[in-house]
NUTIVEX-497546 format. One line per field, with one value per residue (C-alpha): residue number from 1; x, z, y. Coordinates in steps of 0.02 Angstrom, whole numbers. Layout:
N
fimi <- (NUM:...)
east <- (X:...)
up <- (Z:...)
north <- (Y:...)
# end
This chain:
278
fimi <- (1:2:3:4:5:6:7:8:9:10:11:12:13:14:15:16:17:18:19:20:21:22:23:24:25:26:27:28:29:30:31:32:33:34:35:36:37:38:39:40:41:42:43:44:45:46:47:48:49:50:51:52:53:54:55:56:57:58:59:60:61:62:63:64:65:66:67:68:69:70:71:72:73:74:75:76:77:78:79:80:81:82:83:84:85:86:87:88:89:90:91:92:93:94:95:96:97:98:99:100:101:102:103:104:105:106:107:108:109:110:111:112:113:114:115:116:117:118:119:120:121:122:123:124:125:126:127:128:129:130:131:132:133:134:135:136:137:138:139:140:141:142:143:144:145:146:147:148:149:150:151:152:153:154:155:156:157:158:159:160:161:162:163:164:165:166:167:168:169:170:171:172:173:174:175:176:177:178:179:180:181:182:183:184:185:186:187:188:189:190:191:192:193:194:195:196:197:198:199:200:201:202:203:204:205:206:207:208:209:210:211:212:213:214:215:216:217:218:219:220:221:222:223:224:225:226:227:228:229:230:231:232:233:234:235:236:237:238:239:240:241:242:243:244:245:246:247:248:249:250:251:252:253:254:255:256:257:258:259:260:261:262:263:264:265:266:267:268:269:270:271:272:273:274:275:276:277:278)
east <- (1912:1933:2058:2162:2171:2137:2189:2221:2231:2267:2397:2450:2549:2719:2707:2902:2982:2858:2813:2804:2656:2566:2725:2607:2490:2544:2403:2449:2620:2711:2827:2852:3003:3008:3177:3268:3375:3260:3114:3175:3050:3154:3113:2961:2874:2960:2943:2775:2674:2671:2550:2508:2440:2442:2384:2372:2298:2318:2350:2299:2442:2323:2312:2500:2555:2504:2436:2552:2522:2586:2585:2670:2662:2722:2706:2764:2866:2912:3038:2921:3023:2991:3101:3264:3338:3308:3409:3528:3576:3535:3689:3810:3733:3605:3441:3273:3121:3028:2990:3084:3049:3028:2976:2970:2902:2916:2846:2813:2796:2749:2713:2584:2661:2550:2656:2513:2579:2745:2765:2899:2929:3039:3028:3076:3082:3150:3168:3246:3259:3285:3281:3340:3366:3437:3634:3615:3532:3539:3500:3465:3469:3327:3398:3331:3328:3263:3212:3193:3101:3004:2877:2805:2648:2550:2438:2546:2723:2768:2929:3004:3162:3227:3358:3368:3481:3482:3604:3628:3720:3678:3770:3746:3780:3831:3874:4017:4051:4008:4019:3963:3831:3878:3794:3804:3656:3649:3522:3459:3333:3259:3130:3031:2867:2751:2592:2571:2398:2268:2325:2502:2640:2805:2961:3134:3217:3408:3433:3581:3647:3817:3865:3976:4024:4145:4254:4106:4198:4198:4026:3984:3967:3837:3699:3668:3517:3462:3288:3138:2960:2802:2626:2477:2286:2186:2032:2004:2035:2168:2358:2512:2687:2868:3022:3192:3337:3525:3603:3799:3834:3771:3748:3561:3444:3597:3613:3766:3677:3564:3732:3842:3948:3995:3931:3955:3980:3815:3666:3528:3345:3193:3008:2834:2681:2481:2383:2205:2112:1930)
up <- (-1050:-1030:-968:-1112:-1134:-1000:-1016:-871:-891:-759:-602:-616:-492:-570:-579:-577:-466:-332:-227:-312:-346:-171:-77:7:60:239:278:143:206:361:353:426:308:123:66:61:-97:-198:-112:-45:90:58:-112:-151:-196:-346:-392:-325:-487:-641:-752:-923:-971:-923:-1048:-965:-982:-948:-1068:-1015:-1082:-1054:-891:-900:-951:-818:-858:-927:-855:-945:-901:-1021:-974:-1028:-935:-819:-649:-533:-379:-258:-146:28:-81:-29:-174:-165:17:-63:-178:-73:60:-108:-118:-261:-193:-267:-258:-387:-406:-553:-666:-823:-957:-897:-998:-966:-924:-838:-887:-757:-752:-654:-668:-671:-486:-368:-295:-413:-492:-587:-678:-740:-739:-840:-813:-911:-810:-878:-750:-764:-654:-639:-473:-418:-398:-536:-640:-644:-817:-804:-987:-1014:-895:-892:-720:-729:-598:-582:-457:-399:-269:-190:-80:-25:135:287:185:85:0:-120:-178:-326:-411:-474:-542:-518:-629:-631:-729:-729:-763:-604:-605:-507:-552:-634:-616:-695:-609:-649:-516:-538:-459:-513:-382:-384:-250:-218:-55:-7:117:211:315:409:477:647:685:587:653:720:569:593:446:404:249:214:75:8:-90:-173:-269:-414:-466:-269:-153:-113:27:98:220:114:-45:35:137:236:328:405:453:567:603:697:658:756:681:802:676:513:533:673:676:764:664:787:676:709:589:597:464:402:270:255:85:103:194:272:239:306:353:495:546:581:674:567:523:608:480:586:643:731:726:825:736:784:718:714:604:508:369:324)
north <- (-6221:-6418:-6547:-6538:-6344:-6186:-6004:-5907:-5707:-5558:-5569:-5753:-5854:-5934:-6115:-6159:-6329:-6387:-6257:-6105:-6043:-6127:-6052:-5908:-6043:-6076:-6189:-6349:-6343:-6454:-6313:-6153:-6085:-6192:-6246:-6070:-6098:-6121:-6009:-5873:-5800:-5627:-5635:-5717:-5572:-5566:-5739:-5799:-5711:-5632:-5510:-5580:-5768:-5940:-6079:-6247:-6420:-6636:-6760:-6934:-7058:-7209:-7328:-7371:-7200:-7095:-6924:-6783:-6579:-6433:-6252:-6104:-5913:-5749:-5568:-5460:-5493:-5337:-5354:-5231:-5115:-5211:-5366:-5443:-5384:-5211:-5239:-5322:-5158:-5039:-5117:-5077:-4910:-4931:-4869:-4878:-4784:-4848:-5050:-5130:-5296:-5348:-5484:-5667:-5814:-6015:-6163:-6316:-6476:-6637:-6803:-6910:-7080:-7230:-7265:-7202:-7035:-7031:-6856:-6798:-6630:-6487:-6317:-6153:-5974:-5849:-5674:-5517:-5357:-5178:-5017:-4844:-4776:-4592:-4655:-4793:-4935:-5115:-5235:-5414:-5472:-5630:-5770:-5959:-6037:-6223:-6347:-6526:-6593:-6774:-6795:-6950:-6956:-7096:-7149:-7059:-7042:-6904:-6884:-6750:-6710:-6532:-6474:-6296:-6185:-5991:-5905:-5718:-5600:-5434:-5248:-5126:-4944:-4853:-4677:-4664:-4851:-5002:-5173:-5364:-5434:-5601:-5750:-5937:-6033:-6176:-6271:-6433:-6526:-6671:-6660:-6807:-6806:-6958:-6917:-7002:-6970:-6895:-6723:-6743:-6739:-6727:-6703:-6660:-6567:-6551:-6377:-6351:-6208:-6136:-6006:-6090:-5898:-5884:-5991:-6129:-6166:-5993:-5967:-5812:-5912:-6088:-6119:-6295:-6301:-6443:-6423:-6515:-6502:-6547:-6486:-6517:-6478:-6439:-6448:-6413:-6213:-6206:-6272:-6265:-6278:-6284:-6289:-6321:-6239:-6299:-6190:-6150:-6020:-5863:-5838:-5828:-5695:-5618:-5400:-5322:-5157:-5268:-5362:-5208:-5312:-5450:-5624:-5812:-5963:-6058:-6020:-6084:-6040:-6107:-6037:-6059:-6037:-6032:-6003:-6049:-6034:-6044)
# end
């Protein structure tokens, strides 16, 4: 292993867009919730790692060229039981009792600009799914979801800003029928934070998501959430997070078997947190 070429083997985490693979790490984050179009706290299982291989490496592109990072992988992904989208099937009657995944392979490929704490990059996964449950099966063929994304950080400002795409088109049966699961995401945020004292930071994130496949004007088929947030550290092992969510749509994180009695277009959600790490 060197700069210019690593290999990684085993249980890997998924580097894909910004956050990905650091998305379990509560402690680097001013958040308490990430963006959820484009990570899913439902279903980040699923997404935050793979079994197979990483290869990985930096290529400096001189002093006024910045400094270009790659990442490529292949393996294994498997949506575990406790996942949104098992949920999701089981509320159209497709329940599993076994975990199901399959093959995923991409890449990532970002850019240290010779702009002091400029980063820009793009991401690709390629994800195909299949499992077999008592009333059924569902079959993901091998799907590419990108991402674009740019991030900005210098002295007390940081500033970051993705685009990503999350297609799906799968067959799901359910004895004796046959049905598309059809879903065209398409999600996009741009998030800001300013750290007022050495451990007081405060930001702001607008996500949006719609699903191009529906009515994008019907709540069912977008999610709006307009988002802020304090932290305070009280040293370096103990912080406080209090976050502020202003959301319409529900096409995100909502099951109809926990909201027997229907859904309202807005929501609003106040979280807390503390945690540490060591």
């Amino acid at each position: 292993m060197n700069d210019h070429f690593g290999i990684w083997a085993g249980k890997v985490k998924t580097v894909w867009g910004l956050f990905n693979d650091s998305q379990d790490i509560d402690a680097v984050f001013l958040w308490i919730l990430l963006p959820q179009g484009s990570y899913s706290i439902d279903h980040k299982s699923f997404y935050l790692a793979h079994v197979g291989g990483d290869v990985y490496g930096g290529l400096s592109l001189g002093k006024r060229g910045g400094t270009l990072h790659y990442t490529g992988y292949a393996g294994q992904a498997t949506v575990d039981l406790n996942d949104g989208y098992i949920k999701q099937f089981a509320d159209i009657g497709l329940v599993f009792t076994s975990s199901l995944g399959g093959k995923t392979y991409g890449g990532d490929l970002r850019w240290e600009t010779p702009v002091r704490g400029l980063k820009i990059g793009s991401s690709a996964d390629v994800q195909a799914v299949d499992g077999t449950a008592p009333t059924g099966s569902i079959h993901l063929p091998p799907t590419l979801t990108p991402s674009f994304y740019a991030q900005f950080n210098r002295g007390k400002v940081y500033l970051a800003g993705e685009y990503d795409r999350i297609p799906i088109n799968a067959t799901v049966t359910i004895t004796p029928a046959v049905f598309p699961f059809v879903v065209d995401g398409r999600s996009w945020f741009a998030m800001g934070s300013c750290r007022l004292r050495k451990n007081f930071q405060v930001g702001s994130y607008y996500s949006h998501y719609v699903d191009k496949s529906g009515d994008t004007t019907q709540p069912a088929n977008h999610s709006k959430d307009r988002v802020v947030t304090a932290r305070y550290d009280f040293n370096s092992y103990f912080y406080a997070k209090i976050e502020g969510h202003f959301q319409h749509g529900t096409a995100l994180g909502y099951y109809t078997s926990t909201n027997p009695n229907g859904l309202t277009p807005n929501t609003k959600m106040l979280a807390a947190k503390i945690g540490f790490t060591f």
